[in-house]
C-alpha positions in Angstrom: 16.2 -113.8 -53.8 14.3 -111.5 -51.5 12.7 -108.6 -53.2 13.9 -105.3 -51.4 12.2 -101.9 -51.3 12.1 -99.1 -53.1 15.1 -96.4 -52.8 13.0 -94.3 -51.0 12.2 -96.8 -48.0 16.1 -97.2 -48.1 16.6 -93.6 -47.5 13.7 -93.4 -44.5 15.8 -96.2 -42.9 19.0 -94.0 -43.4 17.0 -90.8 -41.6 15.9 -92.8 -38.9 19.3 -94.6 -38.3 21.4 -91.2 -38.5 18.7 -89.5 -36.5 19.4 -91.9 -33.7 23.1 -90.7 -33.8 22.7 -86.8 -33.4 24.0 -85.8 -30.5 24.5 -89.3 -29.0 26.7 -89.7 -25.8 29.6 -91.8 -25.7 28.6 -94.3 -23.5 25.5 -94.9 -25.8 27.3 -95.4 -28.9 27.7 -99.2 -28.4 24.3 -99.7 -27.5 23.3 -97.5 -30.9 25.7 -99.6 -33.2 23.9 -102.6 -32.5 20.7 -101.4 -32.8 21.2 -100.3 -36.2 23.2 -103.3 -37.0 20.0 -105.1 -35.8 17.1 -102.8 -38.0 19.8 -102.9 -41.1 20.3 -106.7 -41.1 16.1 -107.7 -40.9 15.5 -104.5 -43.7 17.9 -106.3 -46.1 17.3 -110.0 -45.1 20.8 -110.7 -43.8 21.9 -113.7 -41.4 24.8 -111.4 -39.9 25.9 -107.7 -39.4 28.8 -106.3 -37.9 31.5 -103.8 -37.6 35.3 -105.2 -37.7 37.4 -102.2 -36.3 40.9 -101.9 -37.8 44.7 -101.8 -35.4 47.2 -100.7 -38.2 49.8 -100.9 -35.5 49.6 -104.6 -35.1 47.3 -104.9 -38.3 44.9 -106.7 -37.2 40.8 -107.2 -37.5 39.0 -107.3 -34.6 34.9 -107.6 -34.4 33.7 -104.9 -31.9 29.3 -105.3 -32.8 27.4 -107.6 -34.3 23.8 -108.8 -35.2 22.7 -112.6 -36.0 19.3 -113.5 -37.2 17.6 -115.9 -35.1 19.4 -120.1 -35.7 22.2 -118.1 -36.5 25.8 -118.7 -34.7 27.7 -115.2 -33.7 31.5 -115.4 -34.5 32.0 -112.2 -32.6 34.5 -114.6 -30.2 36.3 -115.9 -32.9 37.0 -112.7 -35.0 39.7 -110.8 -32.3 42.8 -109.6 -33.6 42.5 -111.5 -37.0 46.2 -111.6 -38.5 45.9 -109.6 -41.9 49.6 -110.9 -42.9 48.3 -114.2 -43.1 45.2 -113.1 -45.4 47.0 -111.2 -48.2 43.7 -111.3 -50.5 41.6 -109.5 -47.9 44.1 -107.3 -47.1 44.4 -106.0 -51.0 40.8 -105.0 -50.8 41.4 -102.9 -47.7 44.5 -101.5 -48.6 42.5 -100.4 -51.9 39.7 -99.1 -49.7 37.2 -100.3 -52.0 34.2 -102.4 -50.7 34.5 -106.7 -50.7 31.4 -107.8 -52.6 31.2 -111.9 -52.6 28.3 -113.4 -54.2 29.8 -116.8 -53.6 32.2 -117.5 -51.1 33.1 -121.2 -53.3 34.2 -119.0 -56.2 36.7 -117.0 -54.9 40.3 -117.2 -56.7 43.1 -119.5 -55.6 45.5 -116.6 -54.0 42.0 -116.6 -51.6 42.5 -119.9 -50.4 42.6 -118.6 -46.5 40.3 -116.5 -46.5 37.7 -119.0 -48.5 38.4 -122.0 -45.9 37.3 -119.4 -43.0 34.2 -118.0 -44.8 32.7 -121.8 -45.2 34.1 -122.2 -41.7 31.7 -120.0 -40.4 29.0 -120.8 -43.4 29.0 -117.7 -45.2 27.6 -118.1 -48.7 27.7 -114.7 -49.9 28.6 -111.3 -48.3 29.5 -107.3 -48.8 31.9 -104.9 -46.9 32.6 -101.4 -46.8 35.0 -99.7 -45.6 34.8 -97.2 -42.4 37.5 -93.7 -44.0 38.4 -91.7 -41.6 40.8 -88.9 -42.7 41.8 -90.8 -45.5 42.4 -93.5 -43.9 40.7 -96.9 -42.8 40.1 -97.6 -39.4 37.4 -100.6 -40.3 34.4 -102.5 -41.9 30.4 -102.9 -41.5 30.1 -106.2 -43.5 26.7 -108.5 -44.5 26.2 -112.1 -44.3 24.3 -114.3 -46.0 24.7 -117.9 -44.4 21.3 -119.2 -45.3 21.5 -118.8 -49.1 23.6 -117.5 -51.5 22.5 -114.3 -52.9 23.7 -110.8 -55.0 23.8 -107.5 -53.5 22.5 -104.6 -55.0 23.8 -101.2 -55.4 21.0 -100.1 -53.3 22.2 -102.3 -50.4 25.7 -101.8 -50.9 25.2 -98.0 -50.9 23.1 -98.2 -47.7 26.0 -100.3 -46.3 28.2 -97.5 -47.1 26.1 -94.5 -45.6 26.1 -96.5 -42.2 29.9 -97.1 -42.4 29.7 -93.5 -42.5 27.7 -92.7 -39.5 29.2 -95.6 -37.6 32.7 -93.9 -38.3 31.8 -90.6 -37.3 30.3 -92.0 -33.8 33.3 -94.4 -33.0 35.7 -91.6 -34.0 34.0 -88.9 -31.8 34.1 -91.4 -28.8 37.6 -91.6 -29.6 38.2 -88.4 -29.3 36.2 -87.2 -26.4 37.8 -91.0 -24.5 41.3 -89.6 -25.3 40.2 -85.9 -24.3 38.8 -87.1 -20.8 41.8 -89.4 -20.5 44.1 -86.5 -21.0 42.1 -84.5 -18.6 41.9 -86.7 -15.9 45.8 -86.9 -16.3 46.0 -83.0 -16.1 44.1 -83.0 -13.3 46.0 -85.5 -11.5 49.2 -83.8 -12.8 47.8 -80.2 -11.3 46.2 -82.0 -8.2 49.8 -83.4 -7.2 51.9 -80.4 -7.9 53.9 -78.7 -5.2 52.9 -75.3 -7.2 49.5 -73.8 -7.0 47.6 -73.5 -9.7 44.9 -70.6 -10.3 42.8 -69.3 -13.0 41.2 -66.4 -12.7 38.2 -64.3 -14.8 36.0 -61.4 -14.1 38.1 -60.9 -10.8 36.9 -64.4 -9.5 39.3 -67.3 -8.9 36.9 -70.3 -11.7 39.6 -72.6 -11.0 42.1 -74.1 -8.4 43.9 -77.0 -7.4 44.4 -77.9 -3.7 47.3 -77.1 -3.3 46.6 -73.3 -4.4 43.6 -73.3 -1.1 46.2 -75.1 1.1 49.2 -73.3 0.8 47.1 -70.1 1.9 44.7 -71.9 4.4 41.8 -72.4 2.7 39.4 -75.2 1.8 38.7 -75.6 -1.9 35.5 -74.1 -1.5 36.4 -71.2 0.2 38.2 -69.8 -2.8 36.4 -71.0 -5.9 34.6 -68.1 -7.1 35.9 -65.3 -4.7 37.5 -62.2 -5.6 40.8 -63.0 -6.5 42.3 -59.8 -4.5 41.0 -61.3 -1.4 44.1 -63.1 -1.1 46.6 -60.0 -1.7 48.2 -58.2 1.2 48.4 -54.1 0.6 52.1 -55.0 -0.5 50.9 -57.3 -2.6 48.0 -55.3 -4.6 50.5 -52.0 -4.5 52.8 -54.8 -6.7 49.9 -55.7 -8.9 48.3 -52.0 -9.7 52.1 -51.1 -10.2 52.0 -53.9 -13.2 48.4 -52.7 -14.1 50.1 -49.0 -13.9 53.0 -50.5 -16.8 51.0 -52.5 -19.1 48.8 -49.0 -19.4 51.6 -46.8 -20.4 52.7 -49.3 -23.0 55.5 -51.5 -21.1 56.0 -54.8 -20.8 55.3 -56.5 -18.0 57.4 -60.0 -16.6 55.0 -62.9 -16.7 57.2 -64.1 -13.6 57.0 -61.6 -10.7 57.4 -61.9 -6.8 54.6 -60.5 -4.5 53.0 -61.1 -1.3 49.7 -63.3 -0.4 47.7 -63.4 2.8 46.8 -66.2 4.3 43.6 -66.6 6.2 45.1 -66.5 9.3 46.3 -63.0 8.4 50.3 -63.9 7.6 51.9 -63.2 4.6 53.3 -65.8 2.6 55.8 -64.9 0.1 54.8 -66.5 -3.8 56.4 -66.1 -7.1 53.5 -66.1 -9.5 54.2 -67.1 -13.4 51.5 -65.6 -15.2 49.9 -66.0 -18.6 46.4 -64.5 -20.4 44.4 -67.6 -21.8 41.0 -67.8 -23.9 39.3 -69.9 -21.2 35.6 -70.9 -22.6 36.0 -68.3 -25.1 37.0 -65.1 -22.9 39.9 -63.8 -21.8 41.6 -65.2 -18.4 44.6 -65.0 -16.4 46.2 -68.4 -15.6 48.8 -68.8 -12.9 51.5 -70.8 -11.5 52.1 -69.6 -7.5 55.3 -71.3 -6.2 56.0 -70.9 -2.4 59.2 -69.0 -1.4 58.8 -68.5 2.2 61.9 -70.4 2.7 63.8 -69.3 0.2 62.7 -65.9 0.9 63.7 -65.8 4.2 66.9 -67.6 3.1 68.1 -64.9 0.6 66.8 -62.1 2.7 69.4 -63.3 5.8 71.9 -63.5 3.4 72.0 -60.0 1.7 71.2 -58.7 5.5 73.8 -60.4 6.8 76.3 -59.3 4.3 74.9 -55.6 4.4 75.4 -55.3 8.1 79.2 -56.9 7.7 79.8 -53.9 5.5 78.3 -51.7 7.5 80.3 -52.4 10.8 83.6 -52.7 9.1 83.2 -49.1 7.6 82.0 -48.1 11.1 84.7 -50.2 12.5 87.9 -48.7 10.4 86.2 -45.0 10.7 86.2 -45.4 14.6 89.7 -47.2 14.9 91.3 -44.1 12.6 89.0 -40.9 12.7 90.3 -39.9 15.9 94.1 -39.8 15.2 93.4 -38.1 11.5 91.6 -35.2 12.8 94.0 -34.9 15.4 96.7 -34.9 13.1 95.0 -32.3 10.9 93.7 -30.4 13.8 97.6 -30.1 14.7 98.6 -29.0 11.0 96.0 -26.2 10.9 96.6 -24.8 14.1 100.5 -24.5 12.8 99.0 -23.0 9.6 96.2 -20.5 11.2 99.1 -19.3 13.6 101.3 -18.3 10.6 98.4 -16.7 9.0 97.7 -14.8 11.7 101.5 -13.4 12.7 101.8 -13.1 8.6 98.7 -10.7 8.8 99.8 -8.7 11.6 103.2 -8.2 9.6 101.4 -7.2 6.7 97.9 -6.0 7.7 96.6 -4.8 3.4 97.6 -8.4 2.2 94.4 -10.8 1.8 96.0 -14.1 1.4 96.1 -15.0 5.3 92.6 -13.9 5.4 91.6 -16.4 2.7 94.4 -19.0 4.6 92.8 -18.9 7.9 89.1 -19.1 6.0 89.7 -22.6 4.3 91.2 -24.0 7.8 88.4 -23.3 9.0 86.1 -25.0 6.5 88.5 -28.2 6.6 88.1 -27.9 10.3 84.3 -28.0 10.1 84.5 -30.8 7.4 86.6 -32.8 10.3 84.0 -32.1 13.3 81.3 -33.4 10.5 83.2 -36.4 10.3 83.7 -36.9 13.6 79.9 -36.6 14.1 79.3 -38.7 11.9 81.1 -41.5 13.2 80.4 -41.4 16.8 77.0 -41.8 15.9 77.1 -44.4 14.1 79.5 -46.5 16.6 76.4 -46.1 18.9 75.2 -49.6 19.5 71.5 -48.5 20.6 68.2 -46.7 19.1 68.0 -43.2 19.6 65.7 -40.3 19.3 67.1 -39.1 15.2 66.4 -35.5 14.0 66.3 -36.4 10.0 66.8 -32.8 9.2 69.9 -32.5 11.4 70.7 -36.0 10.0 70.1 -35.0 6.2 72.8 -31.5 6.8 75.1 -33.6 8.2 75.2 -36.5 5.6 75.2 -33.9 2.8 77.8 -31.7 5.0 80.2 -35.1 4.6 79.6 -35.6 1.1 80.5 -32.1 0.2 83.8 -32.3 1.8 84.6 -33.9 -1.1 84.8 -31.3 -4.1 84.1 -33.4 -7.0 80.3 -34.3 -5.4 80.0 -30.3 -4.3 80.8 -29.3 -7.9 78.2 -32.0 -9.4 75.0 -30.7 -8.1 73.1 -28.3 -6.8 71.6 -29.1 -3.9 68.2 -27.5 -2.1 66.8 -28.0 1.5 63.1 -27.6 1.7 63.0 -29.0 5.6 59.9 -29.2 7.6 61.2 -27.7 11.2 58.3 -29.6 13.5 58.9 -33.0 12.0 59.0 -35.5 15.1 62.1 -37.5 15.8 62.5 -41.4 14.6 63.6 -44.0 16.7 66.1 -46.2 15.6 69.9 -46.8 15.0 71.7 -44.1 13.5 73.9 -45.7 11.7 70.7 -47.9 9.5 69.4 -44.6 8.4 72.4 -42.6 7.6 73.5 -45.7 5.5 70.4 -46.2 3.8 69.7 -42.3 3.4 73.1 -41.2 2.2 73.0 -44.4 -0.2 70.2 -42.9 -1.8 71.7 -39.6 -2.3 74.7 -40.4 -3.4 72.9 -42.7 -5.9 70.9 -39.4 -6.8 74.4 -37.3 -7.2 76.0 -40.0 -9.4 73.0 -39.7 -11.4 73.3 -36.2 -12.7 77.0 -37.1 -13.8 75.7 -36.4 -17.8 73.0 -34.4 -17.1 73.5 -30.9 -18.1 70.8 -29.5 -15.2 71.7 -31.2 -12.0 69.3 -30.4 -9.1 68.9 -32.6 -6.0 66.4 -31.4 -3.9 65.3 -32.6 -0.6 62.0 -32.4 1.1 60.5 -33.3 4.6 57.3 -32.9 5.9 55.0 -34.8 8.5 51.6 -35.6 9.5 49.9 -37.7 12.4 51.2 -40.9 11.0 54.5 -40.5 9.1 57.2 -38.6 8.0 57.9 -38.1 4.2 61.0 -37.8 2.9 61.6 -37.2 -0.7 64.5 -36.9 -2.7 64.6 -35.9 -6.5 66.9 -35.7 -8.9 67.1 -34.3 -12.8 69.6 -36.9 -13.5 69.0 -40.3 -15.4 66.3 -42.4 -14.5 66.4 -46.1 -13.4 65.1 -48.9 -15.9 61.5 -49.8 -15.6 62.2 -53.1 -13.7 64.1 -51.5 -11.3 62.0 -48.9 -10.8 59.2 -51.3 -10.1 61.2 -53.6 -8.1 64.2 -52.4 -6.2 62.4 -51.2 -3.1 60.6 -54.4 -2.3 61.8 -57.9 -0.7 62.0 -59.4 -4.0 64.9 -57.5 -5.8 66.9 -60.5 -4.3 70.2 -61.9 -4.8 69.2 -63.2 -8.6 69.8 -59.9 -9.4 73.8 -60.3 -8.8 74.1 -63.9 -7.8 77.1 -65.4 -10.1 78.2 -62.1 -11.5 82.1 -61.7 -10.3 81.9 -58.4 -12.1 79.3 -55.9 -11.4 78.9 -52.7 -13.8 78.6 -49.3 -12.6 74.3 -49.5 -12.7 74.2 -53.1 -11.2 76.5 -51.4 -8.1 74.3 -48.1 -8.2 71.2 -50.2 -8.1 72.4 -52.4 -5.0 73.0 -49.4 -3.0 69.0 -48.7 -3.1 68.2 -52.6 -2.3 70.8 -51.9 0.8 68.5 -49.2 1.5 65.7 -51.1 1.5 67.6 -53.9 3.9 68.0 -51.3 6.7 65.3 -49.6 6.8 62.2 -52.7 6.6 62.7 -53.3 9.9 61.6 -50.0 10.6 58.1 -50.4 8.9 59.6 -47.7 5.8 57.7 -47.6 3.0 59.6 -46.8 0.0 58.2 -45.3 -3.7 60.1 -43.9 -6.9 58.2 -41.8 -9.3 58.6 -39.1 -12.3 57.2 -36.4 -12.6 56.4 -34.0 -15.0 59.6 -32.2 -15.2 61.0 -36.1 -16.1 63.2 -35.5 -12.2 63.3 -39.1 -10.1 61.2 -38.4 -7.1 62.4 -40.8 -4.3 59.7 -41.4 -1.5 60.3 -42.7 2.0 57.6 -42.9 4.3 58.3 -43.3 8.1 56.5 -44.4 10.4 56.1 -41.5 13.8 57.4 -43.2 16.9 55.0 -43.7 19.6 
């Protein structure tokens, strides 16, 4: 027998072996196992050190290192996937995770018969395993040899053995680890890099990540972006959308992780994107991740539509006004005429009595309600733009909606009109739509409210004109509030409902507003104010 050192020698060898491991790189692990395997084997007088890694899928032994003394033959090429079915004995030992200690191979039991004739195969006399635990379970074994002589191992060596399985475990399983973690990286990246969606991180206002298709679909190289202020990319649209939602999550709402805004590319256009937002801890700080989907087409595709539909409506009111206004008021102008003549012969007849006075007073309000009508609709059969007084507009579209009792009774209506206000240019019949859409949407409002007010405001300066409309009635929901007056309060919001409620309709005569007026550069806003009234803003545009 060889005479070891002392216990203290063995634990300087253990310091310098797991010294060697601290903070080792994967790609040096193999290159440390062996070296240990080497240093271990010549410190304890062994012919042969190794490490047999365990596959419990298949169950079999396969040796990944090894270390031979010098005369000594490897069996590193004959030890790959080693059945453990066929070697039941060997298999009890590691299925009892206890270490195999053989002090001689030629005295192992009958039921060891396979495992015997491969030992002497390979001229092992003795020899000592220990298991490799990870998470309670066994994923291998650093074994000794002894081909040479026969021999008995010691505690000493056997615990030694067993501190190295230890440190060889924890490096094979951290290589795992970080080999499976840059696996799965490199298939999120190629997953990311292949999308059709762009995908964005963002922190501190700077874009730290993106994937190609993010810089692409707004013109950009990859290096361009990375690291720029993320609201470099925002048309004013676009960061009016995104202070909005800044605006909500402040006051306590919740705000949809999927919204629709507006990007600009670097040529200046705008590109229509429906981001799908979520905060993330990236590198231990907050960060806003986001998926950007392209919806140009789709935009442009929904927009058509609703346009398309809105103008239908439009010219068949315009169309069945025209074809039928001018018979009715001639009829009625007829039946009054009749009706003021006998209320004038019945007050020369009877000169104290009141009631032809108050006869011939109504005619003549139903005859001003017809002329409104009749003004109405001849302006809007006008097939081109025209110069448009928006105060005389406003009278007149409150004038017709008056005629009708049950809206006069509902609200109390005040004109603060700015006299010098310059004159739009447009169709007459796109702002009178969109405008009287909005106030009757204001009217309807107050229907519960026991203070109804609608007031009515104009003013101008060099730019625009501003037209606001408030009401004391009931407010709109947060979404639509944020939403309804921009291109993205699209068909979802009624596609595949037959039956629309009372709000749903409500709420699509403001989107129709929208529709008509866009082309004419209108900005539109909805805020409360203090008094808790619905403040509806539209800013036009002066014609030059």
């Amino acid at each position: 027998m060889v005479d070891f050192k002392k216990p203290e020698n063995l634990q300087q060898l253990i310091l310098h072996i797991s010294t060697d491991f601290i903070n080792l790189s994967p790609r040096k692990v193999d290159a440390a196992i062996n070296h240990a395997l080497e240093i271990i084997g010549k410190f304890t007088g062994s012919d042969r050190t190794y490490v047999l890694q365990l596959n419990r899928s298949n169950n079999t032994l396969s040796n990944s290192h090894e270390w031979c003394a010098d005369n000594i033959v490897p069996q590193i090429a004959n030890l790959q996937h080693v059945r453990l079915h066929d070697r039941p004995w060997f298999n009890e030992y590691l299925l009892s995770k206890e270490p195999v200690l053989i002090n001689d191979v030629r005295e192992l039991p009958e039921r060891a018969s396979t495992e015997k004739a491969e030992l002497l195969a390979q001229g092992i006399q003795s020899l000592v395993a220990v298991p490799m635990i990870y998470s309670n379970s066994q994923i291998g074994l650093v074994g000794f040899d002894s081909v040479r002589r026969k021999r008995q191992w010691t505690n000493d060596e056997v615990e030694l053995l067993q501190v190295i399985a230890d440190i060889f475990t924890n490096a094979l399983v951290h290589r795992s680890v970080v080999s499976k973690l840059h696996e799965s990286e490199e298939q999120y990246r190629l997953l990311i890099e292949n999308l059709n969606d762009g995908i964005v991180i963002s922190q501190n206002d700077k874009f730290i990540f993106l994937n190609k298709q993010f810089a692409e679909m707004l013109g950009y190289s990859y290096h361009e972006l990375i690291m720029a202020d993320y609201r470099s990319v925002y048309t004013d649209e676009g960061l009016e959308i995104l202070q909005e939602r800044s605006r909500r999550r402040q006051r306590g709402e919740t705000v949809p992780s999927r919204y629709e805004t507006i990007f600009k590319k670097k040529d200046g256009s705008r590109l229509d994107v429906e981001a799908n937002v979520r905060i993330i801890n990236y590198h231990n700080a907050p960060a806003t991740f986001a998926i950007v989907s392209d919806i140009t087409d789709r935009k442009k595709t929904e927009m058509y539509q609703r346009k398309l539909e809105v103008e239908i409506l439009k010219r068949q009111k315009v169309s069945s006004r025209g074809i039928f206004a001018g018979g009715i008021v001639h009829n009625i102008r007829n039946t009054l005429t009749v009706i003021m003549g006998r209320a004038q012969l019945l007050k020369q007849k009877m000169p104290d009595l009141k009631e032809p006075d108050i006869i011939i007073s109504n005619a003549n309000k139903i005859v001003q309600m017809a002329d409104n009508f009749i003004k109405k609709t001849k302006r809007e059969q006008l097939e081109i733009a025209t110069d448009i007084d928006l105060n005389d507009l406003l009278k007149t579209d409150i004038a017709y909606m008056e005629s009708n009792q049950y809206v006069k009774n509902r609200a109390d209506i005040q004109f603060d009109l700015d006299r010098n206000i310059p004159t739009i240019r447009g169709h007459y019949i796109d702002f009178t739509h969109a405008i009287s859409g909005i106030l009757e949407f204001s009217i309807n409002a107050m229907g519960k409210s026991s203070r109804r007010e609608l007031h009515i405001h104009t003013e101008s300066d060099e730019k625009a004109i501003i037209l606001s409309i408030s009401h004391t009635g009931e407010a709109l929901s947060d979404e639509d509030r944020s939403s309804v007056f921009t291109p993205f309060y699209s068909l979802k919001k009624f596609a595949g409902k037959r039956n629309l409620g009372i709000a749903q309709l409500a709420t699509m005569q403001l989107f129709n507003a929208y529709n008509l007026l866009e082309r004419y550069r209108v900005k539109f806003r909805i805020e409360t104010d203090a008094e808790k009234r619905t403040i509806f803003y539209l800013i036009i545009p002066v014609s030059k």
